[in-house]
C-alpha positions as a Python dict, from the first residue, in 0.01 Angstrom:
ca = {
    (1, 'X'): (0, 0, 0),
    (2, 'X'): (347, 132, -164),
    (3, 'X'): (122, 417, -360),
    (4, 'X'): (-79, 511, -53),
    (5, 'X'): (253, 570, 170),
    (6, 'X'): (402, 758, -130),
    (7, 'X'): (129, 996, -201),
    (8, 'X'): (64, 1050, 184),
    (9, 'X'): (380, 1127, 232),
    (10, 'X'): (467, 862, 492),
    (11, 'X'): (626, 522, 555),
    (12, 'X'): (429, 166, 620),
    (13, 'X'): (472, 95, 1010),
    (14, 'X'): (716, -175, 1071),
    (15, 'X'): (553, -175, 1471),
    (16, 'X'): (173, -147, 1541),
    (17, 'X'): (104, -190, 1892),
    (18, 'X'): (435, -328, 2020),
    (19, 'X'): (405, -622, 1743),
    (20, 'X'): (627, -639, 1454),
    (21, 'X'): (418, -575, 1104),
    (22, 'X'): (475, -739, 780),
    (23, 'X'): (641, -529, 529),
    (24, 'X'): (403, -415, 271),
    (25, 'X'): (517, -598, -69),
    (26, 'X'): (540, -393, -380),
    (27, 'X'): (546, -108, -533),
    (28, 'X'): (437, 236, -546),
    (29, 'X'): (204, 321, -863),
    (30, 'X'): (258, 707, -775),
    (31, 'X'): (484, 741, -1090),
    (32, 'X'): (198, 674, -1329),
    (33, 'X'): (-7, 939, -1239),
    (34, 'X'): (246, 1208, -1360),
    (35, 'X'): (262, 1045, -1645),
    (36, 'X'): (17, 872, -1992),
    (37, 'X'): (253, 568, -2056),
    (38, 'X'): (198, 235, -1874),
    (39, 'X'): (496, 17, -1808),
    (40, 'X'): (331, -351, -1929),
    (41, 'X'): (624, -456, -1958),
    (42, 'X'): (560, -708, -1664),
    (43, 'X'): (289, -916, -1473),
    (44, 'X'): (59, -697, -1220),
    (45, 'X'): (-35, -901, -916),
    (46, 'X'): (-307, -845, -630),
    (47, 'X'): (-552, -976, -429),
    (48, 'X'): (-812, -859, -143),
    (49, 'X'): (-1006, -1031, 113),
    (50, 'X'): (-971, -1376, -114),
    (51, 'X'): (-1038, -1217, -435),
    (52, 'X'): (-706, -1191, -668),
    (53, 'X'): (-622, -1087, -1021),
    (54, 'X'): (-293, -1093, -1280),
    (55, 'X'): (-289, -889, -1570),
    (56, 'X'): (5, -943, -1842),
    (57, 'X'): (-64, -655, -2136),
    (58, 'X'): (-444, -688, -2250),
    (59, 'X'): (-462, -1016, -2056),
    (60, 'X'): (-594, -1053, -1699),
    (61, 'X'): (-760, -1369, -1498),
    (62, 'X'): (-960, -1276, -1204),
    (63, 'X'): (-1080, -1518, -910),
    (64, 'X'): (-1358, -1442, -667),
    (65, 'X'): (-1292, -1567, -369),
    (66, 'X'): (-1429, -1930, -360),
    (67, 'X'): (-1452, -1952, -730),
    (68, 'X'): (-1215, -2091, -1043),
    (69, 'X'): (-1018, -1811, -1229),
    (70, 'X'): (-1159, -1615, -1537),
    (71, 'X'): (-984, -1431, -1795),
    (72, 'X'): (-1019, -1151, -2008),
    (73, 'X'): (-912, -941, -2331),
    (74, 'X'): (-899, -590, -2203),
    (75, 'X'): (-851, -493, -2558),
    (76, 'X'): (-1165, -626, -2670),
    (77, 'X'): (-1353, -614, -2325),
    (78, 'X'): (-1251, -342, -2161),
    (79, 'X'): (-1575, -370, -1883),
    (80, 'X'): (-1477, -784, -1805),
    (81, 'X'): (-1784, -865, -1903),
    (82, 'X'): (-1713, -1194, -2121),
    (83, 'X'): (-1509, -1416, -1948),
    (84, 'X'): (-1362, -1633, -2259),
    (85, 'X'): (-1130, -1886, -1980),
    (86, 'X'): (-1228, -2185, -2184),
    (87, 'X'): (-1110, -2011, -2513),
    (88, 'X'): (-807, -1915, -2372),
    (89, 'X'): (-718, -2161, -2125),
    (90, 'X'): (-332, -2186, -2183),
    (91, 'X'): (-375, -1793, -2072),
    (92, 'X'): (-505, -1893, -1747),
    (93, 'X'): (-237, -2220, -1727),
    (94, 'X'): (36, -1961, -1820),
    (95, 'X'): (-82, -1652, -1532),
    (96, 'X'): (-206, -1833, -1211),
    (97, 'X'): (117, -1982, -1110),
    (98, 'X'): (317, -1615, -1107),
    (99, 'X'): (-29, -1520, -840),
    (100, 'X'): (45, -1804, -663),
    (101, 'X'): (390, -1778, -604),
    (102, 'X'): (349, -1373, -441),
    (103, 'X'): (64, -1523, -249),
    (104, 'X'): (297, -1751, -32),
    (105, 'X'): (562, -1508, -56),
    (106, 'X'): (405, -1235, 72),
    (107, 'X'): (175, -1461, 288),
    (108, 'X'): (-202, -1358, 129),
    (109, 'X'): (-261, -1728, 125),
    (110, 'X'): (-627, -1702, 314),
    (111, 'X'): (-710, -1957, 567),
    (112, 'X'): (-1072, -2089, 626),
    (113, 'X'): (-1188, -2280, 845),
    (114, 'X'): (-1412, -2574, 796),
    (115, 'X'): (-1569, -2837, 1065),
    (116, 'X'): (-1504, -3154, 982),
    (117, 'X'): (-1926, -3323, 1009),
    (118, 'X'): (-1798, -3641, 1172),
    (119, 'X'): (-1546, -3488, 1432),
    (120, 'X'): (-1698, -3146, 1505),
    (121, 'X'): (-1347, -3027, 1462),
    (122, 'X'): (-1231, -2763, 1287),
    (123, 'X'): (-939, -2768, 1026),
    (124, 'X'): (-764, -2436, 856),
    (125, 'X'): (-747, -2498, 443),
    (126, 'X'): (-535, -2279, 214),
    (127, 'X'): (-733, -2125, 6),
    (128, 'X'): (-434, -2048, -273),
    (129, 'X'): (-631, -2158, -595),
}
C-alpha cells in the first residue's frame, strides 16, 4: 500500500467512515522504479487474502492459503516452478518465522471459522502457518 499512496500522490486514510483505520505497514517500492539496482539486502514480506511469501536474495517460500510453505531458487527457477522445500528445508525453518512475526504485528493473521460437528458451534482458528 506504501507504493500505491506514493505514486498516487496521496496519503493512506487514518478514518474511513468515522472508524479509525489501521496504518498501512511498510514501505513504499516507488524508489526502485527510477532505478536498476535492488536493495536485497533484507527479507521482503507479504501476504494476500491467506496467501503469503518471504524472499531473502534468490530465496523465497510461498504458502497458499491452506497449504504448507514451498521454496524456491529464483536464480535457478526464475518461473517457481520446482518447489525443492524438502531439499532445502533449513531455508524454509530459517524464513517462516520473520512472516510470522509481521503477520501478528501488523495483524494479517486470517481467521476462519470452523463448526465444531458435535456442538454445531462455530470456533475462529488462526490461520498463521
Amino acid at each position: 500500500m506504501p507504493t500505491l499512496t506514493e505514486v498516487a500522490g496521496t496519503t493512506y486514510p487514518s478514518e474511513f467512515d468515522g472508524r479509525d483505520v489501521t496504518r498501512a505497514a511498510g514501505e513504499s517500492f516507488a524508489p526502485l522504479f527510477r532505478t536498476t539496482a535492488f536493495p536485497f539486502n533484507r527479507s521482503l514480506l507479504w501476504e494476500h487474502t491467506g496467501n503469503a511469501a518471504t524472499r531473502q536474495c534468490t530465496w523465497k517460500v510461498v504458502r497458499t492459503r491452506g497449504q504448507s510453505w514451498g521454496r524456491h531458487n529464483l536464480e535457478d527457477d526464475r518461473g517457481e516452478r520446482h518447489n525443492v522445500a524438502s531439499e532445502h528445508a533449513e531455508v524454509v525453518t530459517r524464513m517462516t518465522p520473520a512472516w510470522k512475526g509481521l503477520a501478528r504485528a501488523v495483524g494479517a493473521a486470517q481467521k476462519r471459522t470452523s463448526t465444531n460437528a458435535r456442538s454445531g458451534r462455530s470456533r475462529n482458528q488462526a490461520m498463521i502457518s
